[in-house]
C-alpha positions as CSV (number, residue, x, y, z in Angstrom):
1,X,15.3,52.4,41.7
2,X,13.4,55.4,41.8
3,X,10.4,55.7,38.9
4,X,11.0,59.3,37.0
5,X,10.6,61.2,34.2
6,X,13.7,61.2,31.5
7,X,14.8,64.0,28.9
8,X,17.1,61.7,26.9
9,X,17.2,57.6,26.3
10,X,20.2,56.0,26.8
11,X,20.9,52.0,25.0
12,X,19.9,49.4,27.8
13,X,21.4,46.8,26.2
14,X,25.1,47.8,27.3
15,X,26.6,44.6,29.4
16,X,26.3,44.8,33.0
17,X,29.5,43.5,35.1
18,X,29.6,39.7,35.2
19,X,27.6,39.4,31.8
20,X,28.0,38.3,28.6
21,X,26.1,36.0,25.6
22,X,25.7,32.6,26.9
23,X,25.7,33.3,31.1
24,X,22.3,32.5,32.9
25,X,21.2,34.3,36.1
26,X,19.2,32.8,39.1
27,X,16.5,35.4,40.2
28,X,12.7,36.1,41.2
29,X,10.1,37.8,38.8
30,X,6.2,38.1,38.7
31,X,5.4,36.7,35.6
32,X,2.1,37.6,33.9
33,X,1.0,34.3,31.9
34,X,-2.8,34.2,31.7
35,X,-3.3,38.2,32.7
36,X,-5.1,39.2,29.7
37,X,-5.1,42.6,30.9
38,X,-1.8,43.1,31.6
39,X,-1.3,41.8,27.6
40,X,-4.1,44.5,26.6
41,X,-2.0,47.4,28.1
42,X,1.4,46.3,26.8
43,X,0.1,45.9,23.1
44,X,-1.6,49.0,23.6
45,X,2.3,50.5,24.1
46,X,3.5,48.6,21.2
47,X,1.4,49.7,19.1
48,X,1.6,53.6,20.0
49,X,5.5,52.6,20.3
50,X,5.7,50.8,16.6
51,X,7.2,53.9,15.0
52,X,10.1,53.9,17.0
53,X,11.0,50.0,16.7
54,X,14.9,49.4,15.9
55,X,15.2,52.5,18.6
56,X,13.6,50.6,21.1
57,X,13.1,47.1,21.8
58,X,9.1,46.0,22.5
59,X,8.5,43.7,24.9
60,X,6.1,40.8,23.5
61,X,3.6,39.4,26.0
62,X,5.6,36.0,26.1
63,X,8.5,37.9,28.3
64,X,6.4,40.5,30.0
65,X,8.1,40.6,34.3
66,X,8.4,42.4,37.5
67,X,12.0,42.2,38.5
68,X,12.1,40.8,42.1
69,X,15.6,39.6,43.7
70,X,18.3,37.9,42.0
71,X,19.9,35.0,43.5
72,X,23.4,34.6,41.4
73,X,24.5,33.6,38.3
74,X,24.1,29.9,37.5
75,X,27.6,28.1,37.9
76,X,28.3,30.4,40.9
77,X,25.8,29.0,43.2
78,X,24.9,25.2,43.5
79,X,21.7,24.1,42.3
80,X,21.0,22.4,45.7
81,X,21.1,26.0,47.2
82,X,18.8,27.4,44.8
83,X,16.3,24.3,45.7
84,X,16.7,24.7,49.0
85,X,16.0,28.5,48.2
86,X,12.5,27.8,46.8
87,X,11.8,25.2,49.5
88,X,12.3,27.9,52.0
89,X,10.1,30.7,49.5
90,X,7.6,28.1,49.5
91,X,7.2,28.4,53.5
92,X,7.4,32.5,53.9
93,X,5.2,33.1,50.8
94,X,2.5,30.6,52.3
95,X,2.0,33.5,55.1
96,X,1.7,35.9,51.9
97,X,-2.2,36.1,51.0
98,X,-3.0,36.9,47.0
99,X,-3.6,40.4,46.1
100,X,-4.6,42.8,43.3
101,X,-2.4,45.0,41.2
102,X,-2.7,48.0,39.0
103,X,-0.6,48.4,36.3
104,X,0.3,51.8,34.7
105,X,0.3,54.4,33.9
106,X,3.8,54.6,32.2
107,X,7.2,56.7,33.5
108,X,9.7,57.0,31.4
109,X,12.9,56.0,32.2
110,X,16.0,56.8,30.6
111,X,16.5,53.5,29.1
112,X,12.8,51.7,29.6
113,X,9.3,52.7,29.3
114,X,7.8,51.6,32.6
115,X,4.6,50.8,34.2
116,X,4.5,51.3,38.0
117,X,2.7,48.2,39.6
118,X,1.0,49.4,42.4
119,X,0.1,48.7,45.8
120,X,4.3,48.6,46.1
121,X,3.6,47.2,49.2
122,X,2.0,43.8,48.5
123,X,4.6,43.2,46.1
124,X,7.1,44.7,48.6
125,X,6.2,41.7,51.1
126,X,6.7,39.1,48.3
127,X,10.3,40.1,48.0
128,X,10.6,40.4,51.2
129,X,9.6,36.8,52.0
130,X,11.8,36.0,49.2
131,X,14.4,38.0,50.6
132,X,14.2,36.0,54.0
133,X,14.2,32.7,52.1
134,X,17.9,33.4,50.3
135,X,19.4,34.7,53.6
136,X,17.7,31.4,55.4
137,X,20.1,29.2,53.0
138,X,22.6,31.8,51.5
139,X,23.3,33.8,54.8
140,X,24.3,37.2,52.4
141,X,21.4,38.4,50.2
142,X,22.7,40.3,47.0
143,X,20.9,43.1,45.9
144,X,19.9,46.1,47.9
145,X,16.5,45.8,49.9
146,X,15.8,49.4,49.7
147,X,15.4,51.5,46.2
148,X,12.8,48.8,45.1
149,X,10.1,50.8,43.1
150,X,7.9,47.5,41.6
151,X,6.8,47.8,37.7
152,X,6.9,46.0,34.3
153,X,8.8,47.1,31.3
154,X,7.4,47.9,27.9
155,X,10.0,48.7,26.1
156,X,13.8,49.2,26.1
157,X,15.9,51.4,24.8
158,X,17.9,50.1,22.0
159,X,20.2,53.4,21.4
160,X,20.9,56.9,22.7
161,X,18.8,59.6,21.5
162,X,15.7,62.0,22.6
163,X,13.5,61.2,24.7
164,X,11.2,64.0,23.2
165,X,9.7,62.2,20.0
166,X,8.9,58.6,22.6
167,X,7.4,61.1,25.1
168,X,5.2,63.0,22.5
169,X,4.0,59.6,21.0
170,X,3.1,58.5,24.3
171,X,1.2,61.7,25.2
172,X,-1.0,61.6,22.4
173,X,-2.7,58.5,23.6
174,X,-5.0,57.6,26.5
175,X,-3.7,54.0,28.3
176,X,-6.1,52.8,30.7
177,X,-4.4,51.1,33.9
178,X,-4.7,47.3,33.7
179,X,-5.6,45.2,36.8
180,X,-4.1,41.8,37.8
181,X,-4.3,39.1,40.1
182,X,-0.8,38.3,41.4
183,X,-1.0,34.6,43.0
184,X,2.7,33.0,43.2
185,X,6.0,34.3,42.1
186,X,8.8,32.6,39.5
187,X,12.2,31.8,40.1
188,X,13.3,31.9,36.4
189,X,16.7,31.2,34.8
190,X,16.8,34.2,32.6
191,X,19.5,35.4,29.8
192,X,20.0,38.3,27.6
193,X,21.8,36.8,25.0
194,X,19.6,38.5,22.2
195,X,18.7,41.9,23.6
196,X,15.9,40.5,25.2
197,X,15.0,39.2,28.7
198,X,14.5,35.2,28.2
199,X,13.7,32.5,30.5
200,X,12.8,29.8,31.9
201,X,11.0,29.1,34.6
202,X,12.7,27.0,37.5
203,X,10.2,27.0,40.1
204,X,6.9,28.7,40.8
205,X,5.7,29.2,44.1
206,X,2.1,29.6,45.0
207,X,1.4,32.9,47.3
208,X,-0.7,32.0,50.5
C-alpha cells in the first residue's frame, strides 16, 4: 500500500471478502510488547485523538502491530502446514540480524492514522524470509510482495466523514518519532470480531 495523505475518512470496519464475526486468520505481524517507546508515541495519538473517539477507533498498546504476510484463514489450511511454516521462518529469519526502527511521524490514511516504520528495508527482509518460508511449504504465497509500505496503526476509522477536523487536531501537536528494537516476528491468530484487531500469538520467531 502506498503511505499518503487523505481529504476524507472512510469506515474501516466494512468486512473484507472471506470475513465475518467468529473467522480467525493465520498471518505475520511485528508486535511491540515491552517497547515502551512505541507505547509513548501511540498514547501520545490517543490522547490528541480522544475528541474524536466513537469516530475512530484507538488502538490500545495491548494490540499495537505491523501487518507482515498472511498465511490463510484457520480451517482452510492445516495446522501442520502452518508449523511447518514457522519451522521453516525459524531457519530464513536466523540469517536476518536484529535492527532498529523509527516510528512516525503519522500519514493519514483514508481509513487509519499511520505511523511509517522506517528503514522499510529491514523490515522488507523479514517478510521476505517469511515470504520464502510459506512458499517452502505452501508452494503459492497469498498476498502481493510488492506495494508493502511497513507502519503501525493508531487509529481506525470507525465512519465516513472529514478528514479536515482529524488532520487539524493532529497538526496542532508535535509527536516526536519513537525508536524500537525489532528482534523476532509473530505469527498470530488474529480476529476482528469487535472492531478491533485481536490475537493470539501462535509462534514467535527470534530474528538472527
Amino acid at each position: 500500500m502506498t503511505l499518503t495523505s487523505s481529504n476524507t475518512l472512510r469506515n474501516h470496519w466494512w468486512w473484507r471478502p472471506g470475513w465475518s464475526v467468529g473467522r480467525r486468520f493465520y498471518t505475520w505481524h511485528l508486535t511491540w510488547d515491552g517497547q515502551d517507546d512505541v507505547h509513548r508515541l501511540a498514547a501520545e495519538y490517543r490522547e490528541a485523538l480522544a475528541p474524536f473517539a466513537g469516530a475512530l477507533t484507538l488502538i490500545p498498546e495491548r494490540w499495537l502491530h505491523l501487518t507482515m504476510q498472511g498465511i490463510g484463514f484457520v480451517g482452510e489450511v492445516a495446522e501442520r502446514d502452518v508449523r511447518a511454516v514457522v519451522d521453516a521462518a525459524s531457519v530464513r529469519l536466523a540469517g536476518v540480524p536484529a535492527f532498529d526502527v523509527r516510528v512516525g511521524p503519522h500519514v493519514l490514511d483514508p481509513e487509519a492514522v499511520l505511523l511509517p516504520v522506517r528503514p522499510g528495508g529491514s523490515v522488507d527482509a523479514v517478510r521476505g524470509a517469511i515470504r520464502g518460508a510459506v512458499g517452502d511449504v505452501l508452494g503459492e504465497v497469498p498476498e502481493s510482495a510488492t506495494g508493502f509500505r511497513p507502519h503501525v496503526s493508531v487509529a481506525y476509522s470507525a465512519s465516513d466523514g472529514p478528514a479536515a477536523p482529524v488532520e487539524e487536531a493532529l497538526a496542532a501537536r508535535e509527536f516526536t518519532p519513537a525508536h524500537a528494537r525489532v528482534s523476532s516476528a509473530e505469527l498470530i491468530v488474529i480476529h476482528r470480531d469487535n472492531e478491533m484487531y485481536e490475537w493470539e500469538t501462535f509462534a514467535t520467531v527470534p530474528l538472527g
